[in-house]
C-alpha positions, -999 to 999 in steps of 0.1 A, spaced: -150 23 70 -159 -16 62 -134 -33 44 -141 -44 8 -138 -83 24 -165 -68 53 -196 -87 59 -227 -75 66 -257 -90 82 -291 -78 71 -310 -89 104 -349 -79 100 -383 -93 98 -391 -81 68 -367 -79 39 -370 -116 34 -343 -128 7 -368 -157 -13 -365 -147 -47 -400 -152 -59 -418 -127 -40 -394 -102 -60 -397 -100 -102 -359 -107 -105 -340 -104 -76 -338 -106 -36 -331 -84 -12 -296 -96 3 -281 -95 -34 -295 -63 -47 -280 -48 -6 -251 -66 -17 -248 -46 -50 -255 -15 -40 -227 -16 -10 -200 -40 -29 -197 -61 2 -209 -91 12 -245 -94 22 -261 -122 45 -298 -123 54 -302 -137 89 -344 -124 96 -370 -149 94 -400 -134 80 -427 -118 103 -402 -129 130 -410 -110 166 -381 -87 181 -383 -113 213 -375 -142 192 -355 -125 169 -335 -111 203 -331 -145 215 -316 -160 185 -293 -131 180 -259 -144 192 -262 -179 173 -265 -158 145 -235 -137 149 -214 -165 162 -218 -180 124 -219 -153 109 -193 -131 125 -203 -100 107 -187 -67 107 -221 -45 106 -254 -54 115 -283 -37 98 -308 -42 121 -347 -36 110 -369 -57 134 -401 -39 151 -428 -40 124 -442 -72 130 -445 -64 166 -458 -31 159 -482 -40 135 -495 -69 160 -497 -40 187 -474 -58 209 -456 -31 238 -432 -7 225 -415 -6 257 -410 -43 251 -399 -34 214 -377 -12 225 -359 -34 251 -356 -65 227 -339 -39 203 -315 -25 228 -307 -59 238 -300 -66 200 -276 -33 198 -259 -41 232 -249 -79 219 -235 -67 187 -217 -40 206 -202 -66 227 -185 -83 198 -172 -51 184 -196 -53 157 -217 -16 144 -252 -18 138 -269 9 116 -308 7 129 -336 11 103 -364 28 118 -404 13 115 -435 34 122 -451 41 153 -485 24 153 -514 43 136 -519 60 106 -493 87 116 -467 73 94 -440 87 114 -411 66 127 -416 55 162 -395 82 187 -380 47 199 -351 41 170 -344 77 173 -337 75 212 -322 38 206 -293 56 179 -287 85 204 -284 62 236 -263 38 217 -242 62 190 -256 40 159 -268 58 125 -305 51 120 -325 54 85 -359 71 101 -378 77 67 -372 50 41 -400 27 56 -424 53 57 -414 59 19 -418 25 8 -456 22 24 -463 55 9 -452 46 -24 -476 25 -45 -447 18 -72 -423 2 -46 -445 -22 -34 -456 -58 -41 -481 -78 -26 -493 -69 12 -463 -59 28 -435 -75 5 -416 -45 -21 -414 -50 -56 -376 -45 -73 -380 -7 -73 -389 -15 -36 -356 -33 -32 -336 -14 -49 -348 21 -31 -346 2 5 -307 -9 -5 -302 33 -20 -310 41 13 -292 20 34 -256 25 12 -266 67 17 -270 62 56 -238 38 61 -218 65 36 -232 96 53 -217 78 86 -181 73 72 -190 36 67 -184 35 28 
């Protein structure tokens, strides 16, 4: 399990922390209330998994976290980049955390279409790599008027569902 002093990294392109495209509060705090532990934002917004992939290591050699949640793929999905390329920045991702000794819990994205089902990718990453993966909350939030903002940004109902499901996922897994 984390420790209560464990320190999580909420690496993704699209739970951005600024506070004022949420009513009250950002994501990385309400995350960080929801799992009492320490919760830093390292995504840049509409960030690419190549990019994001690249600047991966910097970010854990400040950060030295003990889990990374790792939710990168809709902005390349959504601009219809490869998935094989997708898939290959993300195991990269997995593979450098790994090195370090740090888990990763994978939050899945949706294949492209209107399908609304979570791309087979993050399902074969998690088996291939032994790392939990959330495969439906995305697919909830885009279904669900009430949890969204503006575009592709969630409200605080949003927030605070996305950070429910995460805490169930890392307790289901004997993280919490």
């Amino acid at each position: 399990p984390l420790a209560p002093d464990a320190v999580v990294l909420s690496y993704n392109s699209g739970m951005n922390p600024m506070k004022e495209l949420y009513q009250d509060r950002d994501t990385s705090s309400v995350l960080q209330e929801v799992l009492g532990r320490r919760v830093i934002h390292g995504g840049i917004q509409e960030e690419l998994s190549g990019p994001a992939r690249d600047r991966l290591p910097a970010v854990l050699d400040r950060i030295k976290p003990d889990l990374v949640i790792l939710g990168y793929g809709m902005t390349d999905i959504r601009r219809q980049h490869d998935t094989g390329e997708l898939k290959a920045n993300l195991s990269d991702m997995i593979r450098e955390a790994g090195e370090r000794g740090i888990d990763v819990a994978l939050i899945a994205m949706p294949k492209a279409g209107f399908s609304m089902k979570p791309d087979p990718l993050y399902q074969e990453l998690a088996e291939e790599f032994g790392v939990p993966v959330e495969l439906d909350i995305a697919f909830e939030l885009m279904r669900t008027h009430s949890l969204k903002g503006e575009k592709w940004t969630l409200n605080d109902a949003g927030v605070q569902r996305l950070s429910e499901a995460i805490r169930d996922l890392l307790a289901a897994h004997g993280a919490l």
